[in-house]
C-alpha atoms as a printed R data frame, in Angstrom:
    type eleno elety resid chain resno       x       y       z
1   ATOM     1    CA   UNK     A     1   3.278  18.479  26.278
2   ATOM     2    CA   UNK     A     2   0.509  20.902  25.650
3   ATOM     3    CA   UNK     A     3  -1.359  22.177  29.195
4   ATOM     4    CA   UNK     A     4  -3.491  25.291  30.191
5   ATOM     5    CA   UNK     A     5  -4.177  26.621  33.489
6   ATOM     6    CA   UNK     A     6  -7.481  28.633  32.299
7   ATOM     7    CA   UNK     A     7 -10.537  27.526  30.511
8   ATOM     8    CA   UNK     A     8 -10.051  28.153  26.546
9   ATOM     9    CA   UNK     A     9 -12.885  29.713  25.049
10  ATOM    10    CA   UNK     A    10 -13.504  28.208  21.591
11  ATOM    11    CA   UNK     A    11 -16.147  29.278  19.009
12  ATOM    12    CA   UNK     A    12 -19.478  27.942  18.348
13  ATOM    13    CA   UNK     A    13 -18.696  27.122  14.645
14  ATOM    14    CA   UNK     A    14 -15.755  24.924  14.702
15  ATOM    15    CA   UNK     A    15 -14.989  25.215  10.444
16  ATOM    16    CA   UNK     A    16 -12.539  28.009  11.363
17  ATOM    17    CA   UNK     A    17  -9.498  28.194  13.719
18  ATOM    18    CA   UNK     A    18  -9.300  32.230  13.344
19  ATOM    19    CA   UNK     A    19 -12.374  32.364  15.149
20  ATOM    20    CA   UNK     A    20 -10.752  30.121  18.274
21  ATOM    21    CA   UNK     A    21  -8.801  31.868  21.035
22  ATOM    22    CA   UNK     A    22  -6.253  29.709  21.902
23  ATOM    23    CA   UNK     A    23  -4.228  32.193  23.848
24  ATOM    24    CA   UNK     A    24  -4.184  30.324  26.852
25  ATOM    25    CA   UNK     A    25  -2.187  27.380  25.230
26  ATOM    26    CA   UNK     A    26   1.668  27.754  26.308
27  ATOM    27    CA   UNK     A    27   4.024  27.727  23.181
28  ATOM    28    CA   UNK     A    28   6.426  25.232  23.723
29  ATOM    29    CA   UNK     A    29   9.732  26.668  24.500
30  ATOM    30    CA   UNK     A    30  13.079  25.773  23.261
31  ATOM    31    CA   UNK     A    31  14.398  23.488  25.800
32  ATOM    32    CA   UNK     A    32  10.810  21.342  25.883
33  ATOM    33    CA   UNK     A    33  11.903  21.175  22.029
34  ATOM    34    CA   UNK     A    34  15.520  19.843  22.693
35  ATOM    35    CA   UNK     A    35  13.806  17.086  24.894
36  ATOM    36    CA   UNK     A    36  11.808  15.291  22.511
37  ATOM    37    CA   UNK     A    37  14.059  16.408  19.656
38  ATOM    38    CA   UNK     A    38  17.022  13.687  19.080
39  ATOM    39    CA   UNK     A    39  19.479  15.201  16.658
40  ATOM    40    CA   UNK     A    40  20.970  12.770  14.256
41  ATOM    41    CA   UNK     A    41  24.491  12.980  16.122
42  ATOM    42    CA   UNK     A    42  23.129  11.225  19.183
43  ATOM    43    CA   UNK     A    43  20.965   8.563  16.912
44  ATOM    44    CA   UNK     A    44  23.530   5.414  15.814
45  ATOM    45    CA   UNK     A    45  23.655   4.769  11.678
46  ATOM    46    CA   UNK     A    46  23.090   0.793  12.569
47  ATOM    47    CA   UNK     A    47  20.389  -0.439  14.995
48  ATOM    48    CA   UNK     A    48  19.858  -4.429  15.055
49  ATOM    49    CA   UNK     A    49  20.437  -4.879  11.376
50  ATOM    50    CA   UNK     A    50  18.887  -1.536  10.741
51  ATOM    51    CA   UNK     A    51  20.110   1.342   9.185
52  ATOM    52    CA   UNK     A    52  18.514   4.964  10.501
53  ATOM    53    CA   UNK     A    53  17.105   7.328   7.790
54  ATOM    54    CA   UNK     A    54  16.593  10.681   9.871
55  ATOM    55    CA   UNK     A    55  13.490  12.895   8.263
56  ATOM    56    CA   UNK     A    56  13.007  16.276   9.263
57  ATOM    57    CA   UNK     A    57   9.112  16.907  10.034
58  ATOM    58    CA   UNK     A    58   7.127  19.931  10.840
59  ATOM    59    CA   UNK     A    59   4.513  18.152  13.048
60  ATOM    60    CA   UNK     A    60   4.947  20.997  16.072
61  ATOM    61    CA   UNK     A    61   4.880  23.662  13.080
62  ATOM    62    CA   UNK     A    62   1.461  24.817  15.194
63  ATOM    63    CA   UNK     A    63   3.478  25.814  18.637
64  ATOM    64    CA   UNK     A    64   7.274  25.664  17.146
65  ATOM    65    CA   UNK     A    65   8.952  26.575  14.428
66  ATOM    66    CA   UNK     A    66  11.358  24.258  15.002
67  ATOM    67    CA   UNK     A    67  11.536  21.490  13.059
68  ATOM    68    CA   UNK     A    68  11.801  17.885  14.482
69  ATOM    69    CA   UNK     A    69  13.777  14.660  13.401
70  ATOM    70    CA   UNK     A    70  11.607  11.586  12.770
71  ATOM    71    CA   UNK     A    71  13.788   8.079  12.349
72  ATOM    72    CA   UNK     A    72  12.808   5.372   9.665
73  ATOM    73    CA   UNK     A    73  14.853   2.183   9.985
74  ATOM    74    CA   UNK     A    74  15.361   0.708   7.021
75  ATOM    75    CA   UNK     A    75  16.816  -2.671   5.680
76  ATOM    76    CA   UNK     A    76  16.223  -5.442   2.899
77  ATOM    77    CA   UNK     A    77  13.227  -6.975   2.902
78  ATOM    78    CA   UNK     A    78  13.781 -10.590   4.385
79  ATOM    79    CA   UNK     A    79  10.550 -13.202   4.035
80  ATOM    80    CA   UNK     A    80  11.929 -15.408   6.576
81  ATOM    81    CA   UNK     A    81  10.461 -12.463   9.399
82  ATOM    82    CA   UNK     A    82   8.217 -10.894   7.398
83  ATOM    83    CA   UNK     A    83   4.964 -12.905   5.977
84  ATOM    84    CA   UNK     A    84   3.817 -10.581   3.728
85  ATOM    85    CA   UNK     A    85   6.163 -12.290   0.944
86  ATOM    86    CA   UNK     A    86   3.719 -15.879   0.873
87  ATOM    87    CA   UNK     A    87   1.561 -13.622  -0.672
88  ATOM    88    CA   UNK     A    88   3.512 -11.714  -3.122
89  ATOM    89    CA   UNK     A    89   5.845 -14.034  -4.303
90  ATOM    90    CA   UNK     A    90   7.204 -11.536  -6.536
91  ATOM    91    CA   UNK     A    91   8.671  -8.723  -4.621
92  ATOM    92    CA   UNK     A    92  11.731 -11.045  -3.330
93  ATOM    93    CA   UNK     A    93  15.022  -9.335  -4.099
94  ATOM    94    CA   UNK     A    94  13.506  -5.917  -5.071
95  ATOM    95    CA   UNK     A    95  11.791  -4.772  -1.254
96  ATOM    96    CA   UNK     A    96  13.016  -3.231   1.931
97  ATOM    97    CA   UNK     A    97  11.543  -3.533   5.191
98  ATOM    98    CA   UNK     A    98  10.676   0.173   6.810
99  ATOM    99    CA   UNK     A    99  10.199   0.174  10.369
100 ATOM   100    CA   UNK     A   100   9.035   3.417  12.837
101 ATOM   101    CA   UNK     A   101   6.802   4.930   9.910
102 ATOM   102    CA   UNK     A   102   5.023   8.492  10.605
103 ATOM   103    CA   UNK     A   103   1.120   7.884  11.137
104 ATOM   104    CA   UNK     A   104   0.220   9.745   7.940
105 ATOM   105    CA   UNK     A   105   2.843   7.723   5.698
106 ATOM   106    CA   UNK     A   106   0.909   7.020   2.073
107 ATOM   107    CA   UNK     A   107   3.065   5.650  -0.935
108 ATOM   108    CA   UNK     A   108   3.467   9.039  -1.897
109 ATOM   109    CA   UNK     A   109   5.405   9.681   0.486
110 ATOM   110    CA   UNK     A   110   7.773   7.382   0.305
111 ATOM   111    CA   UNK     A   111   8.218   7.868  -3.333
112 ATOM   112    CA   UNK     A   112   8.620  11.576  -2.861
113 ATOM   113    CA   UNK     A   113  11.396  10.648  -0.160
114 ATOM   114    CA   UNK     A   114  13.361   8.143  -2.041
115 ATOM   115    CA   UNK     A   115  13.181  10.474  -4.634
116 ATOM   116    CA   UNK     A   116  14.981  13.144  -3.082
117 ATOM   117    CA   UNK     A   117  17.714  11.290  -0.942
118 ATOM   118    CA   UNK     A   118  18.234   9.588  -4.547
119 ATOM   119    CA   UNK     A   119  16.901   6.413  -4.614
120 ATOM   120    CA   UNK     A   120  15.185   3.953  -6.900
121 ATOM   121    CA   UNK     A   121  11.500   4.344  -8.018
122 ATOM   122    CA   UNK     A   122   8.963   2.662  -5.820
123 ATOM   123    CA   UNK     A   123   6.069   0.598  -7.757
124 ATOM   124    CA   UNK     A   124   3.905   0.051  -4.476
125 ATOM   125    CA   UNK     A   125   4.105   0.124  -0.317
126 ATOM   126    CA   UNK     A   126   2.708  -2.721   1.701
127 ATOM   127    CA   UNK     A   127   1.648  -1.432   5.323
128 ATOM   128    CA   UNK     A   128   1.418  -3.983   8.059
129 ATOM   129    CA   UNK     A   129  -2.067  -2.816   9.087
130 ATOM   130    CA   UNK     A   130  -3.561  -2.907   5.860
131 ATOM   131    CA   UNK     A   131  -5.352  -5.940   3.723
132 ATOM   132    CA   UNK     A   132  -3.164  -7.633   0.955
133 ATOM   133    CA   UNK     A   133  -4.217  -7.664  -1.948
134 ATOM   134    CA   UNK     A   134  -5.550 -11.409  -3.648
135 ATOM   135    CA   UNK     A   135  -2.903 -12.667  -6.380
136 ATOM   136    CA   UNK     A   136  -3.928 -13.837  -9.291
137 ATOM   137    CA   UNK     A   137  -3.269 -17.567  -9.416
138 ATOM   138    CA   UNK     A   138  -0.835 -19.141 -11.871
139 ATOM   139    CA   UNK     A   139  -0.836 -21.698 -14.265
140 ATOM   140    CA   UNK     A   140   1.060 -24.184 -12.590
141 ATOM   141    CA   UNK     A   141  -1.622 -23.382  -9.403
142 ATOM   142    CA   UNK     A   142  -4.356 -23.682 -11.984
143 ATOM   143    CA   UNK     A   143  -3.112 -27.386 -12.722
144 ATOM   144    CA   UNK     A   144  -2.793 -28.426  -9.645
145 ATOM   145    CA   UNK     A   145  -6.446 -27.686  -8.750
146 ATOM   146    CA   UNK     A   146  -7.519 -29.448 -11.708
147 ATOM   147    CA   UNK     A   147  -5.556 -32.844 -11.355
148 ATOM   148    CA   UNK     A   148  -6.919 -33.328  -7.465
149 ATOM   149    CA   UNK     A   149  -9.404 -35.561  -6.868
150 ATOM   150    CA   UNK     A   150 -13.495 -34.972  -7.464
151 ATOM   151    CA   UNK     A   151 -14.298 -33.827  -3.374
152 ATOM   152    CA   UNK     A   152 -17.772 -33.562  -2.426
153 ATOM   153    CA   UNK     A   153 -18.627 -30.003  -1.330
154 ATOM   154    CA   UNK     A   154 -20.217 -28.534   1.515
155 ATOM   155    CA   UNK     A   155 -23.751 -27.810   1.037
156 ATOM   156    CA   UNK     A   156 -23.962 -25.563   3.634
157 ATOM   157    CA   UNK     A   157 -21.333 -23.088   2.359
158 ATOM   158    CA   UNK     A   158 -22.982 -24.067  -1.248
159 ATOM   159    CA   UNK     A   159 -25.779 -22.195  -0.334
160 ATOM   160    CA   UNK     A   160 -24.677 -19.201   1.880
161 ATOM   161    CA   UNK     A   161 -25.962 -16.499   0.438
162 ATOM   162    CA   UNK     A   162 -23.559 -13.355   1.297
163 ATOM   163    CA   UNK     A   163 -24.444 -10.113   1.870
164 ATOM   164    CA   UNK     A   164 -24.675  -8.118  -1.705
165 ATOM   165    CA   UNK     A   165 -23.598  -4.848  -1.634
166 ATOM   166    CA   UNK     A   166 -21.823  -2.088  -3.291
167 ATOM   167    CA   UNK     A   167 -18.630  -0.985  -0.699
168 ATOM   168    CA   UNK     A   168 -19.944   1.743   2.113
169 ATOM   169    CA   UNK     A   169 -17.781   4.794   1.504
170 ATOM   170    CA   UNK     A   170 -15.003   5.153   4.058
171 ATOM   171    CA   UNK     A   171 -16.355   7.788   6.632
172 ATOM   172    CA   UNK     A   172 -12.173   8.826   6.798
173 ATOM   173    CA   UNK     A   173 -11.005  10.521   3.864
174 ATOM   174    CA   UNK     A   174  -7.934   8.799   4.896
175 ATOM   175    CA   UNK     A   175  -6.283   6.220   6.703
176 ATOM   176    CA   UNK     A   176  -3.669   6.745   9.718
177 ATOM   177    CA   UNK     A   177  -1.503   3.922  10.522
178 ATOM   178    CA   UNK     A   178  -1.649   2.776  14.421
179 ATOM   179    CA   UNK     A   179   1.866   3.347  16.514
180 ATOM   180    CA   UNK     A   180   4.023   0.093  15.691
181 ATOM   181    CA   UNK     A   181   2.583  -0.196  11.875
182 ATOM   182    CA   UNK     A   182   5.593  -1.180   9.727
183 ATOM   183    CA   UNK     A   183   5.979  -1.201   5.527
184 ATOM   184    CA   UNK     A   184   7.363  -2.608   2.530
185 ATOM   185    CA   UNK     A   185   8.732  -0.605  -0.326
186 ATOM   186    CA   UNK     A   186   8.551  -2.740  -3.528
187 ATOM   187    CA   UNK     A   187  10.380  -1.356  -6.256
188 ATOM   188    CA   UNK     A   188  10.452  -1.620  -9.955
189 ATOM   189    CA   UNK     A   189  13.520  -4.157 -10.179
190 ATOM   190    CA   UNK     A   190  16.622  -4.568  -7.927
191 ATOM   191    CA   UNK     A   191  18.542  -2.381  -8.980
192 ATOM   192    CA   UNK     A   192  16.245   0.432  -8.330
193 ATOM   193    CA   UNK     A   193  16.217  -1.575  -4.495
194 ATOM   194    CA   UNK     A   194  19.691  -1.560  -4.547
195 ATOM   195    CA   UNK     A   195  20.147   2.017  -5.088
196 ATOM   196    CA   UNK     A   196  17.542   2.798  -2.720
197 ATOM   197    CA   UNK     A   197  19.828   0.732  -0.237
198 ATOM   198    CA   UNK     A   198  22.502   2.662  -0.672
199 ATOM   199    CA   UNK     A   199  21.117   5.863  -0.330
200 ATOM   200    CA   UNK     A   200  19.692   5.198   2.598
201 ATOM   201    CA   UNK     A   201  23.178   4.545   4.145
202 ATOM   202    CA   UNK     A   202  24.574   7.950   2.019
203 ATOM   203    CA   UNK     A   203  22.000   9.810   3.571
204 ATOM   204    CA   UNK     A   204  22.068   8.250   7.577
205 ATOM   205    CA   UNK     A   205  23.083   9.498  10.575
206 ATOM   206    CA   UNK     A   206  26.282  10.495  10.081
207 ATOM   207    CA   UNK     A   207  25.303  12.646   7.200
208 ATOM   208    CA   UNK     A   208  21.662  13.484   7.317
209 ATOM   209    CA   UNK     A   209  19.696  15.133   4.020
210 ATOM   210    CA   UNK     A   210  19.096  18.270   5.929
211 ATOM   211    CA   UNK     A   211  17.303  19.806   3.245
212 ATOM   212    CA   UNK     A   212  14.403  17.524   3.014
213 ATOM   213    CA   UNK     A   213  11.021  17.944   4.905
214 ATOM   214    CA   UNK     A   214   8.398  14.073   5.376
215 ATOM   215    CA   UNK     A   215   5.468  15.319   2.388
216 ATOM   216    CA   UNK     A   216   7.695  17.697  -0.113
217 ATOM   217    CA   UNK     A   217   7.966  17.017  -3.326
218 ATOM   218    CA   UNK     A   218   4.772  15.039  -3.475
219 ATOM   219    CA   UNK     A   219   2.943  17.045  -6.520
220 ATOM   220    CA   UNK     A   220   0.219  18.410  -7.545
221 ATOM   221    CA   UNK     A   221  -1.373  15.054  -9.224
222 ATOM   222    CA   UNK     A   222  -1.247  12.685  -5.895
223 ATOM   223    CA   UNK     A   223  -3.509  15.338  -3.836
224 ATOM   224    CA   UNK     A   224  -3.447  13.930  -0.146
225 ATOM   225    CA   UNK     A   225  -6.507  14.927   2.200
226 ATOM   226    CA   UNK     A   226  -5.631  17.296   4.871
227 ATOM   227    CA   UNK     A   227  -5.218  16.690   8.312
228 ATOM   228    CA   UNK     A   228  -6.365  18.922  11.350
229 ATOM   229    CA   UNK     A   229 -10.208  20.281  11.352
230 ATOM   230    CA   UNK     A   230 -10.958  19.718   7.725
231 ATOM   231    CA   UNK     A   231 -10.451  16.015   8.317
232 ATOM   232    CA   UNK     A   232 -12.810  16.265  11.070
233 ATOM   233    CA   UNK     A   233 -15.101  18.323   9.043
234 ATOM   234    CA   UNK     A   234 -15.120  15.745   5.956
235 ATOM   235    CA   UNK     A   235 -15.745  12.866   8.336
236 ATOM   236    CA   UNK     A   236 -19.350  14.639   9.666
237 ATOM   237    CA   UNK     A   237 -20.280  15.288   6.662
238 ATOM   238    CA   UNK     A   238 -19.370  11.410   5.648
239 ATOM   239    CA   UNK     A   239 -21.279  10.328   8.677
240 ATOM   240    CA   UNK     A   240 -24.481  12.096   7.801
241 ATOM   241    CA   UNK     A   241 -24.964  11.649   3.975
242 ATOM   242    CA   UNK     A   242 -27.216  13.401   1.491
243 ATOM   243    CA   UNK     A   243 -30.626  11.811   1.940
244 ATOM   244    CA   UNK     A   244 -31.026  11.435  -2.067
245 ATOM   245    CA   UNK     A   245 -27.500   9.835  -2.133
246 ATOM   246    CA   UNK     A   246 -28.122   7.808   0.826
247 ATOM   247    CA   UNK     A   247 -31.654   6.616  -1.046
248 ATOM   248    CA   UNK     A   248 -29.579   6.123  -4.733
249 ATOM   249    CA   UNK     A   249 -27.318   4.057  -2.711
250 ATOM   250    CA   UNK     A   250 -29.577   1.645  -1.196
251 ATOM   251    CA   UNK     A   251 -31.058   1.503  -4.778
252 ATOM   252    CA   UNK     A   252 -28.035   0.069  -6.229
253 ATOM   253    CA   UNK     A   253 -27.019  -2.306  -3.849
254 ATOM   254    CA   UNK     A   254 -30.636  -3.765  -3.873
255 ATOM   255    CA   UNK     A   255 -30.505  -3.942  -7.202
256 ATOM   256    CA   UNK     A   256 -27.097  -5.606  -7.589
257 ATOM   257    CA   UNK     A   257 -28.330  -8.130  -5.126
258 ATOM   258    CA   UNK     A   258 -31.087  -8.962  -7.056
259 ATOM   259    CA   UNK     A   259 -29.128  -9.486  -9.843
260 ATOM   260    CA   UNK     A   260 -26.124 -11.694  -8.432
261 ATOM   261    CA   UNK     A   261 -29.455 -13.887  -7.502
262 ATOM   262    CA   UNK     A   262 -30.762 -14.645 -10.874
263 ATOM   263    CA   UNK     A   263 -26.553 -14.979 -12.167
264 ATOM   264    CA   UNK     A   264 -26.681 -17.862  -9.746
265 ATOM   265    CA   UNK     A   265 -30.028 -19.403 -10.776
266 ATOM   266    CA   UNK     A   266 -28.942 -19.164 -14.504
267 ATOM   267    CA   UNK     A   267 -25.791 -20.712 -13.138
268 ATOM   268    CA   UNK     A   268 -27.181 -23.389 -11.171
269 ATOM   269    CA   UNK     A   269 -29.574 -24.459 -14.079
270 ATOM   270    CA   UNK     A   270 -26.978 -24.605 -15.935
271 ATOM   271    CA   UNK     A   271 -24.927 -26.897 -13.903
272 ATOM   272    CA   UNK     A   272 -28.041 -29.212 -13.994
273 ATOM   273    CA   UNK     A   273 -27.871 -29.827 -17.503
274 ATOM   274    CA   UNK     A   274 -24.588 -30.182 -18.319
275 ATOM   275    CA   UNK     A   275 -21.551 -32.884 -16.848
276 ATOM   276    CA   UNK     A   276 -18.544 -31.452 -15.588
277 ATOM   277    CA   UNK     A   277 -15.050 -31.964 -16.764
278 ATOM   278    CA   UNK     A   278 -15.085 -36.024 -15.077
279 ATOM   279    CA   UNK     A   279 -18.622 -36.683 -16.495
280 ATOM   280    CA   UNK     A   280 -20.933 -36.277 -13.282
281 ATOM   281    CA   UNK     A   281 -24.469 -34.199 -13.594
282 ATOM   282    CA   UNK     A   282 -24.882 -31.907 -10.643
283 ATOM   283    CA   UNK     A   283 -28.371 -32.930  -8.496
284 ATOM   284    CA   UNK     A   284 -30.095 -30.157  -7.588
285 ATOM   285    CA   UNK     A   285 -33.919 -29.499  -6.033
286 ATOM   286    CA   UNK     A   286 -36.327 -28.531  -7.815
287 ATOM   287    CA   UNK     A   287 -37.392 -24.456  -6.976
288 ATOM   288    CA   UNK     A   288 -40.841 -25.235  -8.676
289 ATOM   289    CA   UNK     A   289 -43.883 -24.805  -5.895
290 ATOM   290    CA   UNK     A   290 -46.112 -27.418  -5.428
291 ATOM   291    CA   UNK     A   291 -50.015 -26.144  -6.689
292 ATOM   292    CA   UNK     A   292 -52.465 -25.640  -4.325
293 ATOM   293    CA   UNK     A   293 -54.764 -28.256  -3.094
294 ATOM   294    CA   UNK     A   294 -58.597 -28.011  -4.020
295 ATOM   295    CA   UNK     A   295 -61.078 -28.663  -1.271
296 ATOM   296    CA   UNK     A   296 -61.765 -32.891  -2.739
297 ATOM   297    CA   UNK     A   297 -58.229 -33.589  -3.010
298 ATOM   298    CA   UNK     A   298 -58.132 -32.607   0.394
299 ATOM   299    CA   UNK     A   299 -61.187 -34.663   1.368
300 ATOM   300    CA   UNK     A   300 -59.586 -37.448  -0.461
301 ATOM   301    CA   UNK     A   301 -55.924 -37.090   1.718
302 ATOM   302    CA   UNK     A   302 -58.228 -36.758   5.214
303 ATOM   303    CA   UNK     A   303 -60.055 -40.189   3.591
304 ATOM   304    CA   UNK     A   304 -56.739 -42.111   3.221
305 ATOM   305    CA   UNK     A   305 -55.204 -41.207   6.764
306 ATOM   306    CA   UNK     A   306 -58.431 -42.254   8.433
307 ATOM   307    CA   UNK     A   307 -58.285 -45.968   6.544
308 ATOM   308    CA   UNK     A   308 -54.305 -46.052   7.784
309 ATOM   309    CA   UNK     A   309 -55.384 -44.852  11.477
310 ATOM   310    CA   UNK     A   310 -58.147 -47.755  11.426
311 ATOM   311    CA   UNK     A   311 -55.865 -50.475  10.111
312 ATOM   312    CA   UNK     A   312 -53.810 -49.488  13.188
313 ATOM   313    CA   UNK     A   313 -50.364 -51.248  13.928
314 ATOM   314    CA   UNK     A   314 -50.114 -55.275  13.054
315 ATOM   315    CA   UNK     A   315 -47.125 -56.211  16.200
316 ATOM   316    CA   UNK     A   316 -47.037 -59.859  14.772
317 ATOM   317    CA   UNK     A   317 -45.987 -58.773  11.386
318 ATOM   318    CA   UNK     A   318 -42.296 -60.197  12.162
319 ATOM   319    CA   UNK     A   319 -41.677 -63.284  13.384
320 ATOM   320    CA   UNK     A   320 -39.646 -62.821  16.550
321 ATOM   321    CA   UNK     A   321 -43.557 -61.066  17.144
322 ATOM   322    CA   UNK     A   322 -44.957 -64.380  16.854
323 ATOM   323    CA   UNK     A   323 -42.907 -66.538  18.597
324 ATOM   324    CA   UNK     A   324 -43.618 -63.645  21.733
325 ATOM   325    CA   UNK     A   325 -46.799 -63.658  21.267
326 ATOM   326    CA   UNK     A   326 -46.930 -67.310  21.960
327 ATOM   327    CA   UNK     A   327 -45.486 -67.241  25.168
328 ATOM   328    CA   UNK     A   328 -47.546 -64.431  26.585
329 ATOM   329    CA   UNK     A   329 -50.724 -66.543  25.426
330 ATOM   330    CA   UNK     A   330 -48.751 -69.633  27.013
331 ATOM   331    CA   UNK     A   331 -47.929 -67.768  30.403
332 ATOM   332    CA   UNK     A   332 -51.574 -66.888  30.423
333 ATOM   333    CA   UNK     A   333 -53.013 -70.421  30.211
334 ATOM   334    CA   UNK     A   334 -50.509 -71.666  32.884
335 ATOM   335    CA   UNK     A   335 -51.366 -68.663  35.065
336 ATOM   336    CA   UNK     A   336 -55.179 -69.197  34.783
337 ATOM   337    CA   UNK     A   337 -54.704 -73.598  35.193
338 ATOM   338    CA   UNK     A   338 -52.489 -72.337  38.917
339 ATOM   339    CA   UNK     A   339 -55.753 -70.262  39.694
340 ATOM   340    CA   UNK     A   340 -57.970 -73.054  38.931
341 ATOM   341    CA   UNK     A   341 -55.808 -75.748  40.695
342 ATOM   342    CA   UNK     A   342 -55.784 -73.156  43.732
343 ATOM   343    CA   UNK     A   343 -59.627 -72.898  43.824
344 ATOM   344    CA   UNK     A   344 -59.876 -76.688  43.674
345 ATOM   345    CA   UNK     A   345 -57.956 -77.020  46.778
346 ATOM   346    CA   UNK     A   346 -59.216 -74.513  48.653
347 ATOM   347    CA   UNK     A   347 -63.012 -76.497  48.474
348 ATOM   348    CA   UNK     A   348 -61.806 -79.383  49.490
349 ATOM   349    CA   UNK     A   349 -60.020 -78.077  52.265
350 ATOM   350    CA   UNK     A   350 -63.597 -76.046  53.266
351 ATOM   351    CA   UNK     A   351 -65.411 -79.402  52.827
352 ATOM   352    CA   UNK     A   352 -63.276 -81.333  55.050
353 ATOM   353    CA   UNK     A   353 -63.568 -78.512  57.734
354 ATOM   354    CA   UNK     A   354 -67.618 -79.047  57.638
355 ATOM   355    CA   UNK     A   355 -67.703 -82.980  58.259
């Protein structure tokens, strides 16, 4: 949208915009505006199952001061399409699905928006593209681990030894969602999801909440980082820490390493002493070292494998050896008594020649 046909000259120090010239940037004009603009008369209230919730945003306010519509798309929250129920069992009848969210969406936003159009109150927002958070297991789940049967465990992942560490600070002082990243709004029953529902419709298309910007009403205790060049600003200086805080940190995480290592060999003697809840004592090797040899208990080991290497190997030990044996020695008499018989005839055979 944006396009210049000279070079911009911008300043060395980049922590200021005043000091940029950005003359040579064309202001968009009106009808460029009406273009990517979509007025809520031309957007339909239902779209596959969804209903439109039109949001007035201020994301040109840098080249227009026109304000543009953004569409959410909004419905009830249905765990047949949408997985993120299997892990929150909970949220079922008191969620709705948002689809087409704004890149810089936050729970706080939403709140602040359902708040105004006159919705219910929102306890948390799941986002597509973020991690879900473990649930505790139940009782019932607690039981059921209990009554399976004693497996043998892996070894291997017995003794995998992850990496220790206190979290690495986020070098974004916040996260944008990717284009495509969808939500869902879990409020604090259902009727507060009910009444969020039917606001949504109240406030649609065909009668739009005109007087509501995407970020008002936020307030002054849920501060949101900036966007622009102070988010660029916050990330160098994220990227190239304070030397003492970079040492402290390393510090800590050593030392919390060290310490998660002795837990587990408190743990694991522990475990050797003691049967578990169907009787059996774990097994585990000894950590001890073995002392060092002296110089004649060395002598002494070189004496012993000397006497083994001069025994040597015994191949009739077995009897299958034997009976082998045997029949070599026999094939070796009846070879030499051929020979013999051979010679034999051959001096008669020279004497005869001679007479």
């Amino acid at each position: 949208m944006l396009y210049t046909d000279t070079p911009v000259t911008m300043a060395r120090d980049p922590s200021s915009l005043d000091s940029a010239d950005l003359s040579a940037f064309k202001v968009l004009d009106p009808a460029t505006i009406a273009s990517i603009n979509l007025l809520p008369s031309n957007v339909p209230k239902i779209h596959k199952g969804l209903t439109a919730l039109p949001v007035r945003s201020n994301s040109l306010g840098a080249f227009s001061s026109e304000p543009v519509f953004h569409y959410l798309y909004v419905k009830p929250h249905d765990p047949q399409y949408t997985p993120v129920i299997n892990a929150n069992p909970n949220i079922n009848g008191r969620s709705l699905y948002i689809s087409s969210i704004p890149f810089d969406s936050t729970v706080h936003h939403f709140r602040a928006l359902f708040t105004a159009i006159g919705g219910g109150r929102i306890e948390t927002v799941i986002f597509s593209d973020e991690p879900l958070q473990p649930q505790p297991s139940t009782a019932d789940e607690n039981n059921i681990l209990k009554n399976r049967k004693r497996k043998r465990s892996n070894p291997a992942a017995a003794n995998k030894q992850t990496a220790e560490t206190t979290p690495w600070p986020s070098l974004w002082n916040r996260k944008l969602h990717l284009p495509g990243t969808t939500a869902v709004a879990v409020f604090i029953d259902k009727t507060a999801c009910d009444l969020a529902m039917k606001a949504v419709a109240d406030n649609s298309t065909d009668n739009p909440n005109l007087d509501y910007f995407w970020g008002d009403g936020i307030g002054k205790g849920n501060s949101i980082p900036e966007l622009g060049i102070s988010r660029y600003e916050d990330h160098m200086e994220r990227m190239f820490p304070d030397q003492e805080w970079a040492q402290k940190f390393v510090d800590d995480s050593l030392e919390a390493y060290d310490n998660r290592l002795k837990r587990e060999e408190e743990e694991r003697r522990r475990k050797a002493n003691e049967p578990d809840e169907d009787g059996f004592v774990t097994v585990i090797r000894s950590s001890r070292p073995r002392p060092i040899l002296s110089a004649e208990e060395i002598a002494e080991r070189l004496k012993k494998e000397e006497k083994k290497a001069k025994k040597g190997f015994y191949p009739d030990f077995y009897r299958f050896q034997q009976r082998e044996l045997r029949k070599e020695q026999a094939n070796q008499l009846l070879s030499q008594f051929e020979d013999a018989k051979r010679q034999v005839r051959e001096r008669k055979d020279s004497r005869k020649h001679k007479s």
